[in-house]
Backbone as CSV, one residue per row, in Angstrom:
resi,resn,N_x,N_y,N_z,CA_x,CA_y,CA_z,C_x,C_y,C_z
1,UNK,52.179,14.606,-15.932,53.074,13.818,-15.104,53.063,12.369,-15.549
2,UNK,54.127,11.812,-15.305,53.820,10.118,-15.923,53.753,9.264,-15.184
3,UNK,53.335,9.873,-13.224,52.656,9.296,-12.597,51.015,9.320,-12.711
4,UNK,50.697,9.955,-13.421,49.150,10.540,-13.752,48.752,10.527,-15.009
5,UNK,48.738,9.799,-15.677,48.967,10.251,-17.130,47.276,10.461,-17.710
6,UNK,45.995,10.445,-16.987,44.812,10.148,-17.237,44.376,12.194,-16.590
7,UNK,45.185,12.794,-15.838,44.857,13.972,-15.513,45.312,15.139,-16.412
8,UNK,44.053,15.985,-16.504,44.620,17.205,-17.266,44.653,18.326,-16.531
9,UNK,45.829,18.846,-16.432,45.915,20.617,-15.755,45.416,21.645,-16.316
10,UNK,44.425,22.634,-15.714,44.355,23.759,-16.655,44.736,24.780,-15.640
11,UNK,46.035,25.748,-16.292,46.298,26.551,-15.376,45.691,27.885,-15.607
12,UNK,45.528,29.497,-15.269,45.520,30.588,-15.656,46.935,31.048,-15.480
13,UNK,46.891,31.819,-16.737,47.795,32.957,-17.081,48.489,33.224,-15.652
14,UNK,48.096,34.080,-14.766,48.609,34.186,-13.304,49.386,32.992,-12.637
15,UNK,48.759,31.713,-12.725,49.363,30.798,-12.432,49.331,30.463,-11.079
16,UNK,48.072,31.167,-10.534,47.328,30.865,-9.107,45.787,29.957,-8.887
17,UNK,44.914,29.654,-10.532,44.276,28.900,-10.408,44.316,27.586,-10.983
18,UNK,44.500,26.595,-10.594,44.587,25.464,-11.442,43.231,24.552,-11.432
19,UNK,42.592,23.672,-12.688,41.948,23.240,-12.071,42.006,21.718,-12.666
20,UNK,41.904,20.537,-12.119,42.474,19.318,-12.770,40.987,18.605,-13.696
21,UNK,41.033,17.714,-14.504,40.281,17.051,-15.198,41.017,15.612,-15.399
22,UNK,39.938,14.989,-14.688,40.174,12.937,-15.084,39.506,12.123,-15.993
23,UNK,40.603,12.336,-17.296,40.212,11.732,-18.447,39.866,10.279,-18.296
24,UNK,38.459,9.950,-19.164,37.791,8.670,-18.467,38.181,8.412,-20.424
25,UNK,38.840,7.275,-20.572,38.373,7.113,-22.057,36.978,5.513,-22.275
26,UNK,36.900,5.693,-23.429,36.078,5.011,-23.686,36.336,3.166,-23.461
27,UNK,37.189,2.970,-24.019,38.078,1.763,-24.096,39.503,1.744,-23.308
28,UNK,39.505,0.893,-22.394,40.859,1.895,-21.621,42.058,-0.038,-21.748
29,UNK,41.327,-0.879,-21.957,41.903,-2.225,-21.626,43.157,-2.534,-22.512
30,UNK,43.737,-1.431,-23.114,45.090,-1.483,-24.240,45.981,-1.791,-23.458
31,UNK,47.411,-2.720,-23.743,48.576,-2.459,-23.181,49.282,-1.196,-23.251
32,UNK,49.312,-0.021,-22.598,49.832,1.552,-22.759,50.857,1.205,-22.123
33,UNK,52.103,1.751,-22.993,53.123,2.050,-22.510,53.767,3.408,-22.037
34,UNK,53.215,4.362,-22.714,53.772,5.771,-22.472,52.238,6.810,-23.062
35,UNK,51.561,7.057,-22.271,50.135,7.768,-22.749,50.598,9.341,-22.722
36,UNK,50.197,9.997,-23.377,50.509,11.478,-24.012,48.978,12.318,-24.136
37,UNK,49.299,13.384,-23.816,47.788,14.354,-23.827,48.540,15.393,-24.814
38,UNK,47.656,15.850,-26.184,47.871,16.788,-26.975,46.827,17.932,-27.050
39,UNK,46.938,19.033,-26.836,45.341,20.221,-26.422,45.724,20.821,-27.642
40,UNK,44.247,20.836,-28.263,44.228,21.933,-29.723,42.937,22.085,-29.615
41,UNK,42.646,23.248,-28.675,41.031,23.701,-28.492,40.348,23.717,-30.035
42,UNK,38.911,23.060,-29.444,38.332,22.880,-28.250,39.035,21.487,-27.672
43,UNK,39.624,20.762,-28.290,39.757,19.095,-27.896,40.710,19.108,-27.740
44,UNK,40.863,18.301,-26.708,42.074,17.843,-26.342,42.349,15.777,-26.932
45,UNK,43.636,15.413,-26.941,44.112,14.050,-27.609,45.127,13.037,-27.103
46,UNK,44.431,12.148,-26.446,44.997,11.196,-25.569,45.568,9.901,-27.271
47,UNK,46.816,9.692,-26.715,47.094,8.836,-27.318,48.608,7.925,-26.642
48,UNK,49.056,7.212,-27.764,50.255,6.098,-27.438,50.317,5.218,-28.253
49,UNK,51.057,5.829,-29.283,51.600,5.237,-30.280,51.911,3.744,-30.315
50,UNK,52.969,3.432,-29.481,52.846,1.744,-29.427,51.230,0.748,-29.761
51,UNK,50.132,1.603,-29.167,48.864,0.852,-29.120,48.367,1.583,-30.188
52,UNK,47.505,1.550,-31.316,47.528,2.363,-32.346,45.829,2.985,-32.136
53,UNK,45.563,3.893,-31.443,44.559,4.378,-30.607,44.882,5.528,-30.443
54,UNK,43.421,6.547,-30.899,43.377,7.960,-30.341,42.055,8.611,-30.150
55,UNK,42.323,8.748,-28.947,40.972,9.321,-28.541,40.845,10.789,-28.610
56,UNK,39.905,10.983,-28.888,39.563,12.788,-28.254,38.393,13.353,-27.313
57,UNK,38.728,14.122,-26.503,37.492,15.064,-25.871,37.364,16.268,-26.118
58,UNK,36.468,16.677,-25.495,36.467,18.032,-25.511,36.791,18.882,-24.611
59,UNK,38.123,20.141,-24.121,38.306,20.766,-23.220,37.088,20.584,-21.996
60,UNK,37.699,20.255,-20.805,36.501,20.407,-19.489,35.329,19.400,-19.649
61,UNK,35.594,18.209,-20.549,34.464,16.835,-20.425,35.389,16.040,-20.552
62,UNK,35.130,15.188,-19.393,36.088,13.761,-18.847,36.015,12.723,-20.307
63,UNK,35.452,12.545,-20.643,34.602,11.297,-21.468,35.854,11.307,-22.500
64,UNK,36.591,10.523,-23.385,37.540,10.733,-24.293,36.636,9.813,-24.975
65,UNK,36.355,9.806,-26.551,36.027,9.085,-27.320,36.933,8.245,-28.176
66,UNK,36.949,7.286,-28.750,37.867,6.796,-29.956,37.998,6.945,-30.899
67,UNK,38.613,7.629,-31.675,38.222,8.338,-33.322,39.497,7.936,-33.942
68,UNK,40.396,6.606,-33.493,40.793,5.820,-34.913,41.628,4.777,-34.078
69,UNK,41.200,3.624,-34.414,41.894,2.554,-34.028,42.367,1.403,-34.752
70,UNK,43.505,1.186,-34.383,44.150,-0.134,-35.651,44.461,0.731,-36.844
71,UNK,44.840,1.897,-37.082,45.044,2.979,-38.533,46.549,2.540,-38.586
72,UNK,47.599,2.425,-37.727,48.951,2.843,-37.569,49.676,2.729,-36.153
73,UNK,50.717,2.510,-35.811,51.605,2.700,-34.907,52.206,3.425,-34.989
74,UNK,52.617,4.550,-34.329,53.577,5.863,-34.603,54.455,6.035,-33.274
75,UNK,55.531,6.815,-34.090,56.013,7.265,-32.621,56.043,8.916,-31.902
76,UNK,55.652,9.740,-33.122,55.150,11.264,-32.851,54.026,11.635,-33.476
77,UNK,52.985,12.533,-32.461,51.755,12.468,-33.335,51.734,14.396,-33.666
78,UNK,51.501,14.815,-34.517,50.880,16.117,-34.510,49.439,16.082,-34.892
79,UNK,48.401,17.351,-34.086,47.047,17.384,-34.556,47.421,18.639,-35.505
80,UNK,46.366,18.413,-37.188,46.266,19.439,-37.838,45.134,19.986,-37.344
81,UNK,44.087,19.144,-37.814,42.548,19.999,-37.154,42.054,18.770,-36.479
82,UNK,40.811,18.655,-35.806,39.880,17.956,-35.196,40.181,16.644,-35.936
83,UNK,39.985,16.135,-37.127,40.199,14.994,-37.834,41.126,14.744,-38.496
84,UNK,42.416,15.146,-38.533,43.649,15.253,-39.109,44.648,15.087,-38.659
85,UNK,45.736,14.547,-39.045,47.465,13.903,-38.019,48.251,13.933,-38.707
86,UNK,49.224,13.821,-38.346,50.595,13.788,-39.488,51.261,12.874,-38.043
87,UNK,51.270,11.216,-38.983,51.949,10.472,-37.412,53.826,10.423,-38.272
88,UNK,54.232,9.890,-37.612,55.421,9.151,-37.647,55.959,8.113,-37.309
């Protein structure tokens, strides 16, 4: 939601259990304009291109770490693997 942009949903298949997660990142004091969550188990990838910052966690741990900052400004991110992007 992009009233929430720090919460992650995990739904089941059925679509009767949900359970939420509040991404805490490490460094949070960026000007964010539009924050984005990308899931490629196990980790999930908080980012926002305008601020050139991306964090990752791990599915079901709040904690987001920083694993590249000041690299680039983009405006679409894809994850290849755990340490890998193809920005734009």
């Amino acid at each position: 939601s992009r009233n929430t942009p720090l919460i992650l949903m995990k739904i089941d298949y059925s679509l009767k259990t949900t359970e939420s997660l509040k991404i805490i990142p490490d460094h949070s004091d960026y000007p964010f304009k539009s924050l984005q969550i990308k899931v490629k188990p196990p980790y999930y990838y908080l980012y926002d291109g305008t601020v050139p910052v991306i964090y990752r966690g791990i599915l079901n741990n709040s904690a987001a770490k920083t694993i590249s900052k000041g690299d680039a400004f983009f405006s679409q991110l894809a994850v290849i693997d755990s340490s890998h992007f193809i920005l734009r």
